[in-house]
Each structure stands twice: as C-alpha cells, then as structure tokens.
ChimeraX commands (.cxc) that place a marker at each C-alpha (Angstrom):
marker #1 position 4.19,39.26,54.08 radius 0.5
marker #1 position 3.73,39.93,50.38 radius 0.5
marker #1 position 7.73,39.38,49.70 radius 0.5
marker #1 position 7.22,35.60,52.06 radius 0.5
marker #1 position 3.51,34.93,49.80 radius 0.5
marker #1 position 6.37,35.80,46.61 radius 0.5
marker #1 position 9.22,33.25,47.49 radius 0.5
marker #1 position 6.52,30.84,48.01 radius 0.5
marker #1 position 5.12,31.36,44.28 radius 0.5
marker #1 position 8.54,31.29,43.25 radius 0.5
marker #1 position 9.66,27.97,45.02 radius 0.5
marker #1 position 6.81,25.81,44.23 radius 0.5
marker #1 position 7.05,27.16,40.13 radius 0.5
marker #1 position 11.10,26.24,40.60 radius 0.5
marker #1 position 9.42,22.29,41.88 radius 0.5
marker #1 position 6.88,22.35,39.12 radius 0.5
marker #1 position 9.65,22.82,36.46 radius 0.5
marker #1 position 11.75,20.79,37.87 radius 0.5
marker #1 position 9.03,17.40,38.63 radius 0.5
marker #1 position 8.51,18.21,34.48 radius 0.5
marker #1 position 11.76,18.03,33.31 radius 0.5
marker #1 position 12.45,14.54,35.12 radius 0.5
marker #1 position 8.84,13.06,33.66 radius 0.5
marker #1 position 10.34,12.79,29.95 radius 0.5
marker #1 position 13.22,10.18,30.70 radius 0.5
marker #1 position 12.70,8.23,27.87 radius 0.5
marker #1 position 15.39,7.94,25.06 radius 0.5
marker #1 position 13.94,8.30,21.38 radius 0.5
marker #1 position 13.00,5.35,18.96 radius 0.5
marker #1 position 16.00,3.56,18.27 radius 0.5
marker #1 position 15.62,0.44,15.83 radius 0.5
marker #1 position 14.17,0.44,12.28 radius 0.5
marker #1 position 12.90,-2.26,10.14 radius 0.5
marker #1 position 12.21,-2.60,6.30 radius 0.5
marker #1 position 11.96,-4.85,3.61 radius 0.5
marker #1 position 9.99,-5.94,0.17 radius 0.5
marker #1 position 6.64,-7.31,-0.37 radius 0.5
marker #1 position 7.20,-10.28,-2.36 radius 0.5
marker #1 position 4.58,-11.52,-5.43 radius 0.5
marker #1 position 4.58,-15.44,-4.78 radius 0.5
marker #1 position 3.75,-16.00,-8.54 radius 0.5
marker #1 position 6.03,-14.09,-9.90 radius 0.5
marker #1 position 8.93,-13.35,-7.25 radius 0.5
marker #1 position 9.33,-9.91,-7.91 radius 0.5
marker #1 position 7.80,-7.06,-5.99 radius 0.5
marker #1 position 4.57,-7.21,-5.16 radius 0.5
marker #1 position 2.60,-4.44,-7.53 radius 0.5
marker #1 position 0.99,-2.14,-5.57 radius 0.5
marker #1 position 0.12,1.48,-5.07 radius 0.5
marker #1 position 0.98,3.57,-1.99 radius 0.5
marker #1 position -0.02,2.46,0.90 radius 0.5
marker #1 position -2.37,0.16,0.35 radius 0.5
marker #1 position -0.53,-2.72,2.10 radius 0.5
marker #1 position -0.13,-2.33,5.14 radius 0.5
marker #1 position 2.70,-3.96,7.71 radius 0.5
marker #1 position 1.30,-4.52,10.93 radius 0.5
marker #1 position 3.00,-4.37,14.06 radius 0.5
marker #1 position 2.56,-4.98,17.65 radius 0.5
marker #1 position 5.28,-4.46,20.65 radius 0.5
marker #1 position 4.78,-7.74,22.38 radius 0.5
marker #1 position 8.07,-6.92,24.90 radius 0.5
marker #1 position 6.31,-3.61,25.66 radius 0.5
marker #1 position 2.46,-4.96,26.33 radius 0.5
marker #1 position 0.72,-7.82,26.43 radius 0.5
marker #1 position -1.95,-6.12,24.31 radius 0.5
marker #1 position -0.10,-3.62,22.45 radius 0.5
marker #1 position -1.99,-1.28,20.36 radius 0.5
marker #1 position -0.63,-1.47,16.73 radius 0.5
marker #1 position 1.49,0.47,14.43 radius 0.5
marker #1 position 1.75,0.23,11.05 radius 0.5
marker #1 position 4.15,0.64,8.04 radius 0.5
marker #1 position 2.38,1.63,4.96 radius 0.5
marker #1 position 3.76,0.17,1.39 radius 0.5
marker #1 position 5.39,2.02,-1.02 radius 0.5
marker #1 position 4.53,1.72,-4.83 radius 0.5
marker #1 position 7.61,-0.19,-5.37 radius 0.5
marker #1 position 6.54,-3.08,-2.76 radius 0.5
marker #1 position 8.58,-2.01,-0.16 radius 0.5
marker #1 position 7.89,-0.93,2.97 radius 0.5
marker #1 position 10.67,1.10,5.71 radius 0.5
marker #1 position 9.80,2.54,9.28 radius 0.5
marker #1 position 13.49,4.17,10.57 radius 0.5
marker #1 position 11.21,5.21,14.03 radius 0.5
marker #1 position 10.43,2.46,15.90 radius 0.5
marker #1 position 11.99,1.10,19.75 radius 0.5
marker #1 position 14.15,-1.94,19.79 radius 0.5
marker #1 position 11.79,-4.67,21.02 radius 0.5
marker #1 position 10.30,-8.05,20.37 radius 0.5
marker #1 position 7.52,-7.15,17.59 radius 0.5
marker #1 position 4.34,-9.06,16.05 radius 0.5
marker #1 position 4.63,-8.80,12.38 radius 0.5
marker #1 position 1.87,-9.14,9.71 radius 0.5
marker #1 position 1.09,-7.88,6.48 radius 0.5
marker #1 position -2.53,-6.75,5.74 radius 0.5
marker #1 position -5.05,-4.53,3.29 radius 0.5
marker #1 position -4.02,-5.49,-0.25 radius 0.5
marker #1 position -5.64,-7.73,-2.81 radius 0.5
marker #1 position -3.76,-10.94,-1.89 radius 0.5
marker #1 position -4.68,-14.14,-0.36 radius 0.5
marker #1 position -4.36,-13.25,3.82 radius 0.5
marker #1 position -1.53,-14.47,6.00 radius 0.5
marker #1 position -2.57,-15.83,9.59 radius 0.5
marker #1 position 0.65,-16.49,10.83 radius 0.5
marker #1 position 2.12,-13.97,11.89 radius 0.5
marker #1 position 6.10,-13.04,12.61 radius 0.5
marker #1 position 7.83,-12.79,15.87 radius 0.5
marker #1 position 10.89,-11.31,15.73 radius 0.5
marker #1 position 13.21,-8.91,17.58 radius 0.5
marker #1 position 13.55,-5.35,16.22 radius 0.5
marker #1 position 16.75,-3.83,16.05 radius 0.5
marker #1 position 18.69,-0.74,14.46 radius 0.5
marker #1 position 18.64,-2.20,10.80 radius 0.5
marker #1 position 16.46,-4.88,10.93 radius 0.5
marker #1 position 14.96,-6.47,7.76 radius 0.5
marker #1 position 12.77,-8.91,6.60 radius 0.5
marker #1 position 10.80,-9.82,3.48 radius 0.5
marker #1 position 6.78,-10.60,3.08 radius 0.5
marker #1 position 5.76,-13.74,0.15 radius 0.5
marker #1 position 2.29,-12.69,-0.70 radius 0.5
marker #1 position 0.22,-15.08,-2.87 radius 0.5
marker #1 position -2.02,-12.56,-5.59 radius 0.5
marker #1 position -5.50,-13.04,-6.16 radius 0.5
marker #1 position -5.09,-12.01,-9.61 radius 0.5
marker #1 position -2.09,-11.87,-12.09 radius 0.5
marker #1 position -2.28,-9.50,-14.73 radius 0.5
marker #1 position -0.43,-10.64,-17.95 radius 0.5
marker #1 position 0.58,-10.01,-21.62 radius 0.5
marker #1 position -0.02,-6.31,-20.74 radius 0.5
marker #1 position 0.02,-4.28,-24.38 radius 0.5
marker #1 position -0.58,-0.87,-24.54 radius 0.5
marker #1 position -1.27,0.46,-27.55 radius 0.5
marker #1 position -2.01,4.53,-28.62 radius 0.5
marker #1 position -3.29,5.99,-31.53 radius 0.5
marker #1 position -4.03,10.01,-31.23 radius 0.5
marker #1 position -5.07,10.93,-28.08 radius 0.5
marker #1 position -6.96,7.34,-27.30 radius 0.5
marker #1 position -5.32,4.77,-25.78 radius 0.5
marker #1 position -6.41,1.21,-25.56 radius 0.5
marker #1 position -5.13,-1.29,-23.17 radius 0.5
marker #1 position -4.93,-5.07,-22.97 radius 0.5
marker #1 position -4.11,-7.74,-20.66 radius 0.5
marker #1 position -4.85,-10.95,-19.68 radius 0.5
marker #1 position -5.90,-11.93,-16.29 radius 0.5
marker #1 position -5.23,-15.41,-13.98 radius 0.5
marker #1 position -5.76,-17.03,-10.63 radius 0.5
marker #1 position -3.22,-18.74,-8.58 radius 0.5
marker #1 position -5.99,-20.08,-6.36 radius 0.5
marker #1 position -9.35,-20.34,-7.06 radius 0.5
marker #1 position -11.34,-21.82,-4.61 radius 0.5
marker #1 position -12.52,-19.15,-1.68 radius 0.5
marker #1 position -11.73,-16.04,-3.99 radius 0.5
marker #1 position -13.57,-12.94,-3.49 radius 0.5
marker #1 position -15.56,-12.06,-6.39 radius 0.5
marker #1 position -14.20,-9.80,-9.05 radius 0.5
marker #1 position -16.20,-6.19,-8.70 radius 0.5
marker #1 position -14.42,-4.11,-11.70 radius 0.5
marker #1 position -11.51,-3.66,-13.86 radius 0.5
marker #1 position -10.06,0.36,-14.51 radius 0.5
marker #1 position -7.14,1.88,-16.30 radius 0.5
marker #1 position -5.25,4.03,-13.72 radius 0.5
marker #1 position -3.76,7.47,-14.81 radius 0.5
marker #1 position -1.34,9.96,-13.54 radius 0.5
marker #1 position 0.75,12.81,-14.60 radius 0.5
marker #1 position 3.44,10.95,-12.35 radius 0.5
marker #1 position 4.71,7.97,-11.41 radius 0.5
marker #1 position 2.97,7.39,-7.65 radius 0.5
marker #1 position -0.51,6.05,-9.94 radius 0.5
marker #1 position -2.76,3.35,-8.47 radius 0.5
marker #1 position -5.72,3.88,-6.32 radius 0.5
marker #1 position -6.26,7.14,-4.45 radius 0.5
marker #1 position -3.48,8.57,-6.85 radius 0.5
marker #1 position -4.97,8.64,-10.53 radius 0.5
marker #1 position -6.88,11.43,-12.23 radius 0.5
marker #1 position -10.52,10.24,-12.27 radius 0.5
marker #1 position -11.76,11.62,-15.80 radius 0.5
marker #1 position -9.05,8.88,-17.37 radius 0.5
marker #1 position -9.68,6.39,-14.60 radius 0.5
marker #1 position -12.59,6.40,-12.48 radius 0.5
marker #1 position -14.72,6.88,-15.69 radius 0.5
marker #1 position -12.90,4.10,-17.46 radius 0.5
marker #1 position -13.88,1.07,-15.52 radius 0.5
marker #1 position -15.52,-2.06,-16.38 radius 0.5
marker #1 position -18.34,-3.59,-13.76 radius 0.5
marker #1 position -17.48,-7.32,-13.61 radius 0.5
marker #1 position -18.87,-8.24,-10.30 radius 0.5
marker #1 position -18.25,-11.86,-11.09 radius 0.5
marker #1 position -16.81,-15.09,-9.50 radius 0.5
marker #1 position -13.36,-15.84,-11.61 radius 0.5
marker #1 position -14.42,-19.26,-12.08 radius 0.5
marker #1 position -17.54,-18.21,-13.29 radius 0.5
marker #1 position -15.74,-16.47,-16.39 radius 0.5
marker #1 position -15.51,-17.55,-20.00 radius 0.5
marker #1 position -12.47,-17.76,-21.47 radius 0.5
marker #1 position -12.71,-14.59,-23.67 radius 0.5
marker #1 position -13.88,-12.56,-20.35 radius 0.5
marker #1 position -10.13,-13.13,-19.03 radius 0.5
marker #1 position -8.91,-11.30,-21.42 radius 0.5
marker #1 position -9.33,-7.93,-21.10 radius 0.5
marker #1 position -9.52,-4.50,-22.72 radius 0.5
marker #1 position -9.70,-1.18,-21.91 radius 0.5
marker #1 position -9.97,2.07,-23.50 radius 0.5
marker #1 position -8.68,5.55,-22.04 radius 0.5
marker #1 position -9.97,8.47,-24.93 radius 0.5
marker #1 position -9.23,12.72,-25.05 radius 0.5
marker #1 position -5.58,12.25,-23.27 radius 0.5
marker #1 position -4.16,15.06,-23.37 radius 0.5
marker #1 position -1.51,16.15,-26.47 radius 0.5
marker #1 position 2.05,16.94,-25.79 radius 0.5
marker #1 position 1.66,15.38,-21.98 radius 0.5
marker #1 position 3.50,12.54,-20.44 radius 0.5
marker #1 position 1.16,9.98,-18.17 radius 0.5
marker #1 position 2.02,6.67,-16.09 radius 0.5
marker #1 position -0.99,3.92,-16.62 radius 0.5
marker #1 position -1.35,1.04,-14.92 radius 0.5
marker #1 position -4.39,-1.32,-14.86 radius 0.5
marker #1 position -6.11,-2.84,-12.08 radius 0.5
marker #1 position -8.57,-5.51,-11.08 radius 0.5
marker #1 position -10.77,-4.59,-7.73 radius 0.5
marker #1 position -11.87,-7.34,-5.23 radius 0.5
marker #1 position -14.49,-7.83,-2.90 radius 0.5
marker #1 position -12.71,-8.47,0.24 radius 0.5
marker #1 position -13.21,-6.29,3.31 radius 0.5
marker #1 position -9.89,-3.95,2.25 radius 0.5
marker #1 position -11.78,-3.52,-1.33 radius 0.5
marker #1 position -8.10,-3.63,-2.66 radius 0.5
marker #1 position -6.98,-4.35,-6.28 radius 0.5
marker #1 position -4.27,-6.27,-7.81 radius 0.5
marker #1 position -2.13,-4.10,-10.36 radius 0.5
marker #1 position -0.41,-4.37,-13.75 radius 0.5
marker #1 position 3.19,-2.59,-13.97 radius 0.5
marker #1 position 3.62,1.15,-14.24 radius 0.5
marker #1 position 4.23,2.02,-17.87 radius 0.5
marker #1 position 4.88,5.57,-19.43 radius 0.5
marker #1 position 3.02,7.29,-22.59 radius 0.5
marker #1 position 4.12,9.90,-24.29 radius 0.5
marker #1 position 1.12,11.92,-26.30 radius 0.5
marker #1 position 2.11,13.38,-29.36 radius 0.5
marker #1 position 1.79,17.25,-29.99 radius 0.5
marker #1 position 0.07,16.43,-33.46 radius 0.5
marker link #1:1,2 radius 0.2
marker link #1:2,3 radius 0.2
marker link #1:3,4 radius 0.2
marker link #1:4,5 radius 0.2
marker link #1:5,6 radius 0.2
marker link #1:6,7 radius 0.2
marker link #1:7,8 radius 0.2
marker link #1:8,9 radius 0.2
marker link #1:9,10 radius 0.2
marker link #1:10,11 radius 0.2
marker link #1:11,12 radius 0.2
marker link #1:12,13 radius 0.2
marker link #1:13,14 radius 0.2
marker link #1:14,15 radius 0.2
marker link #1:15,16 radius 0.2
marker link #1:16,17 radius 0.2
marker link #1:17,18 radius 0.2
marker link #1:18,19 radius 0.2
marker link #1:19,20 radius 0.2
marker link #1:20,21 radius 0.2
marker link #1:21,22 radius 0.2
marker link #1:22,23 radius 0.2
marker link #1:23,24 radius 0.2
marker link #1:24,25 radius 0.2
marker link #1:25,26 radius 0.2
marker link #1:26,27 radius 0.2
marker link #1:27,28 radius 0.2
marker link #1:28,29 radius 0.2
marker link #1:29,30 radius 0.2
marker link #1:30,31 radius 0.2
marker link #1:31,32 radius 0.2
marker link #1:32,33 radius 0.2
marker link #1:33,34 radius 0.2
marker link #1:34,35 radius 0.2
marker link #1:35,36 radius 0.2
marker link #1:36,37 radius 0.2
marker link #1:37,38 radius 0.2
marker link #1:38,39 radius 0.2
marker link #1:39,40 radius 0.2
marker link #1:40,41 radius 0.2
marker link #1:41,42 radius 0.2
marker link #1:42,43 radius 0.2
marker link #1:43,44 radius 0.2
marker link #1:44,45 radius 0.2
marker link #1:45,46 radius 0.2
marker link #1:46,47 radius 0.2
marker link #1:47,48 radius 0.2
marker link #1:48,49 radius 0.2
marker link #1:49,50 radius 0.2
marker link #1:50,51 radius 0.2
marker link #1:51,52 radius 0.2
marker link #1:52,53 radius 0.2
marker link #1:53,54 radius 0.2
marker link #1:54,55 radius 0.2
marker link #1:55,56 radius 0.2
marker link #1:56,57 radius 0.2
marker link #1:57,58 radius 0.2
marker link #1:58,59 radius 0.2
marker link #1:59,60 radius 0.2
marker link #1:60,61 radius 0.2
marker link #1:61,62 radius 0.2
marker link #1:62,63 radius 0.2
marker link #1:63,64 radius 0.2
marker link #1:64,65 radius 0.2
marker link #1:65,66 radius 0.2
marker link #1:66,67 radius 0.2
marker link #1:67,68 radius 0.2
marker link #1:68,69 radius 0.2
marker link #1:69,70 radius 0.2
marker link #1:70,71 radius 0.2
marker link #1:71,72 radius 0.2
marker link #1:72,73 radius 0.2
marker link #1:73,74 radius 0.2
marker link #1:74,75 radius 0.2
marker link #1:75,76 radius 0.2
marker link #1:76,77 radius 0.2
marker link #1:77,78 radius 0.2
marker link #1:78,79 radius 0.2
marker link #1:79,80 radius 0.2
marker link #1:80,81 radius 0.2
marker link #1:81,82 radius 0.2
marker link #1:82,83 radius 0.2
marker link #1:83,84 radius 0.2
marker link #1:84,85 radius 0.2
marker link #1:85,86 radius 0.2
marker link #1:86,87 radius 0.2
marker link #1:87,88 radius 0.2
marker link #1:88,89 radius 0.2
marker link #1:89,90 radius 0.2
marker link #1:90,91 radius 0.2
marker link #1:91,92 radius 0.2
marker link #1:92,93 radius 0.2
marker link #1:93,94 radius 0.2
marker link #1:94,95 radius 0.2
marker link #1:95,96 radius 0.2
marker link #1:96,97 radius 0.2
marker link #1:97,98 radius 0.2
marker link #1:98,99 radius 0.2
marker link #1:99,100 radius 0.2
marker link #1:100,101 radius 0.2
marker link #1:101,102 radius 0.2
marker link #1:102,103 radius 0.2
marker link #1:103,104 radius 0.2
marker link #1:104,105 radius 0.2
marker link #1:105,106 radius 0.2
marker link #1:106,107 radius 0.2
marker link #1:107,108 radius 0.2
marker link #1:108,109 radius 0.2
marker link #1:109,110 radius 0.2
marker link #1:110,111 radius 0.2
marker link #1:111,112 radius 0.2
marker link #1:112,113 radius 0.2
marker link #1:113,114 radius 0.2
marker link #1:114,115 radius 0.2
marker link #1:115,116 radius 0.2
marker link #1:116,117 radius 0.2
marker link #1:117,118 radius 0.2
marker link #1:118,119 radius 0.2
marker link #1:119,120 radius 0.2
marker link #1:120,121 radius 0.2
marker link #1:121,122 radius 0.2
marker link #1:122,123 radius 0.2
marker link #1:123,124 radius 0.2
marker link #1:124,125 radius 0.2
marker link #1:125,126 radius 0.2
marker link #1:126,127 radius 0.2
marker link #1:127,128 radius 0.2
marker link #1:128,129 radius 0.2
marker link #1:129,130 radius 0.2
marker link #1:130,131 radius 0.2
marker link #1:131,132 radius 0.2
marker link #1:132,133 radius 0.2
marker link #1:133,134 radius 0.2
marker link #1:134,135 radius 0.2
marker link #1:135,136 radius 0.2
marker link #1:136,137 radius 0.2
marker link #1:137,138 radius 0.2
marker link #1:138,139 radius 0.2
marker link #1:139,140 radius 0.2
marker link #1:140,141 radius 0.2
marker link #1:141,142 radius 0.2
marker link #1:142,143 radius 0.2
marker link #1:143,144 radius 0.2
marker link #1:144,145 radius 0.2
marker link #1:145,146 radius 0.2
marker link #1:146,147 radius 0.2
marker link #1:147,148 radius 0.2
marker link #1:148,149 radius 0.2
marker link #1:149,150 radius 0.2
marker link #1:150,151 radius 0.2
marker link #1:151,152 radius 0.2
marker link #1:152,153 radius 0.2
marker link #1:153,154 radius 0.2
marker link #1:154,155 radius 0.2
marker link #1:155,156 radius 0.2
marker link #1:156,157 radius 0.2
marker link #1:157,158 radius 0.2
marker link #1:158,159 radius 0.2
marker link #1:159,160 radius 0.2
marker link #1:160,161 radius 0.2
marker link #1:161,162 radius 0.2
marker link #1:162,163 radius 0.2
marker link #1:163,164 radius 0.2
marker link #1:164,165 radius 0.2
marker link #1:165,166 radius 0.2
marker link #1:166,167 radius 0.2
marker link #1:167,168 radius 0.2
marker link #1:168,169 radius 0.2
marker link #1:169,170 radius 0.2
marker link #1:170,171 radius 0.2
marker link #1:171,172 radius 0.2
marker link #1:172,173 radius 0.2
marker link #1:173,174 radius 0.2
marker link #1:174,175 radius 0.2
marker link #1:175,176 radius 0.2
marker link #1:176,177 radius 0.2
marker link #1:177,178 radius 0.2
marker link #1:178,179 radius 0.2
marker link #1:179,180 radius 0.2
marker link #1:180,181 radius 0.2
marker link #1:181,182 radius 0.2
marker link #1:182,183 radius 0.2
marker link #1:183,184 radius 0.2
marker link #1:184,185 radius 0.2
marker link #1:185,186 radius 0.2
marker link #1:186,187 radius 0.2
marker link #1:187,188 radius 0.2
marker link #1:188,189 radius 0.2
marker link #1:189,190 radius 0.2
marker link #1:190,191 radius 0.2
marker link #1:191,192 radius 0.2
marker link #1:192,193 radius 0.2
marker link #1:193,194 radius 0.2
marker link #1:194,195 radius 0.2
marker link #1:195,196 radius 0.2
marker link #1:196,197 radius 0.2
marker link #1:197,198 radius 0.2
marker link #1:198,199 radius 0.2
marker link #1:199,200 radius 0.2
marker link #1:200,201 radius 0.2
marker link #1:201,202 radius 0.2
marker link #1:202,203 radius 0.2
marker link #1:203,204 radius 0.2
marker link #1:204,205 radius 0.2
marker link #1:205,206 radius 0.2
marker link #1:206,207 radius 0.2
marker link #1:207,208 radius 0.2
marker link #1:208,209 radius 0.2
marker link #1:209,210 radius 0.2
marker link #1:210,211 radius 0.2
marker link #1:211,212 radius 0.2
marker link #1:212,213 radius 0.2
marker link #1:213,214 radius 0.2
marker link #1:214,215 radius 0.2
marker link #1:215,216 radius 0.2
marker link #1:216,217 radius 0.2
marker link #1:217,218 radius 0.2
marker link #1:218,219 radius 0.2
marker link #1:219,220 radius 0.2
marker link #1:220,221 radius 0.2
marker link #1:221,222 radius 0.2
marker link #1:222,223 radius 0.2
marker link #1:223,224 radius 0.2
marker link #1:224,225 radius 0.2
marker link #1:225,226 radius 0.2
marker link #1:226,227 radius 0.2
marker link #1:227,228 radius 0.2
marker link #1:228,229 radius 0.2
marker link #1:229,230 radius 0.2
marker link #1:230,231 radius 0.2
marker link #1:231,232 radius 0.2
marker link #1:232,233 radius 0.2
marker link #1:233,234 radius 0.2
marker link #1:234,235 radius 0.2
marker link #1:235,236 radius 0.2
marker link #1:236,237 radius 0.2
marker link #1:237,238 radius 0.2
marker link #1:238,239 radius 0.2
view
C-alpha cells in the first residue's frame, strides 16, 4: 500500500512539473525602439536631466487598453528601450517642462526601430556666461518664451551642481543648488525686462575640485519640471 500511495506522489509531482514547464511558452521581447528628443527652438537636443521626460507607450496590437510602459530620457535627450515585443505601439512623450503633445504616434515596433520627438520649450535659456572668481561662482543667462499665452507660471530659478556630469534635478548636491535658488513665482509676461535676465551666485565651492553646473528654470505644471541651460565644467583652483 505505502509503495502504490508513493508512485502516486511521484506521478502527479512528474504532471505538476511537467503542466509548469509548458505554461511559459512565450518567446522574450524582441523589438527595440529609440531616438532623440528634439528642442523645436533650437533643433538640437532637447536639455534635460535624467529621466525626467518620459516616452510613453501603449501595446495597442496586444490590448485594447494596454497598461503603459515607459522609456525614461537620458541627459543627452535621448531616450532607448532594447526590451520591448514587436507590436503596433501608442507613442507619446510626457513629464518635462515643454509645451504638451496630444497627438500621439502610432507606429509598428520592430527590432531597430527609431523615431524622433519635436518638443516646443517653455523657456529658452540664453547668453549663458559663467564666470568664477575664488571659490564663488556667479552665473548669468538670459531667459525667453516661444509661446506665451497659456504658460504655467514661473515658480524659481537654481544653479544645478554635481561632481559629475549626470547634473539636473534629483542629481545635484543641494548645499550648491537647492540653497541657491531664486523664488520667482511669476507669470513670464508679467516680467520686466531686467527680470529676464538672470543671475545667480553659487559661493564656498570647493578648491582643487572639478563640478558640472547647469541652470534651470522650474514650472508650475502638474510634472513641476524645469527647462535647462547646457552642462558646462569648472575647474576650482587649488589657491
């Protein structure tokens, strides 16, 4: 009796292992898709810090209501996802400080598929100057508006500062950043002239170190997202 009770056990474990092993038929992701995030104003990448833009996208072959994935940005404005299935995809950008597209992309995803985002700013950030004297430096820049009517109001303005060069928001070190920043909480057509052009002042950097500084203007959308200067390098002196 106990050897029959045993080949049962042992039967219905062999069935069990077996009904597993056939559940998983499903080949791995197969496709990828990348591309640039491109500043409308300016045509060049889009300046932005990691991952806060993020490419949305929604299997429409797989699901008629398809929960969504997402591609975050890279600090040079492009974005890459080398793990998704081949299918026919919904496509839209979202999260950063530009103005937000509504129509979104349908295309077919493939091993090696590209495509490239225009994104309109809300601000441009120009005639950045840097200039350091000792351990204090002071930046300037001017700031404009491709489109005016609807913008979100301005909330603040803040150097950005990093011992390398992923620096932006969520990667800066706050006693040369966070500490820095200028409330504006203004409408940018309620500014004066001189208020568009801007400076700020980072102090006590740090002698004999190398830091990447950006600037960046903050927005009150729902993302809370900034627009961003370039990325540029400063070397502090030993003496």
């Amino acid at each position: 009796m106990k050897k029959l009770i045993s080949y049962f056990l042992l039967g219905a474990s062999i069935l069990a292992v077996s009904a597993c092993t056939k559940i998983d038929n499903y080949g791995g992701p197969n496709a990828s898709f990348q591309g640039r995030l491109i500043d409308a104003t300016t045509h060049a990448n889009f300046q932005t810090s990691q991952n806060s833009i993020q490419v949305q996208l929604e299997q429409i072959s797989w699901s008629a209501a398809p929960a969504p994935q997402f591609i975050p940005s890279k600090s040079d404005g492009t974005f890459e996802d080398t793990k998704l299935f081949k299918g026919t995809y919904r496509i839209i950008p979202k999260g950063g400080a530009f103005w937000p597209v509504y129509d979104s992309l349908k295309m077919e995803i493939k091993q090696g598929s590209t495509h490239d985002f225009e994104l309109t700013p809300y601000i441009v950030i120009k005639n950045f100057t840097h200039d350091l004297v000792g351990t204090t430096l002071t930046l300037k820049f001017d700031i404009d508006a491709p489109v005016v009517a609807g913008m979100p109001t301005i909330i603040d303005t803040q150097p950005y500062v990093n011992t390398t060069k992923l620096v932006g928001a969520g990667a800066s070190i706050r006693d040369f950043s966070d500490v820095n920043a200028v409330t504006i909480n203004k409408d940018f057509i309620d500014l004066a002239p001189a208020d568009k052009s801007i400076t700020l002042t980072v102090p006590n950097l740090i002698k004999g170190r190398t830091f990447f500084v950006r600037v960046g203007i903050r927005l009150n959308d729902s993302f809370k997202s900034s627009n961003f200067s370039e990325v540029i390098q400063i070397d502090v002196p030993n003496q």
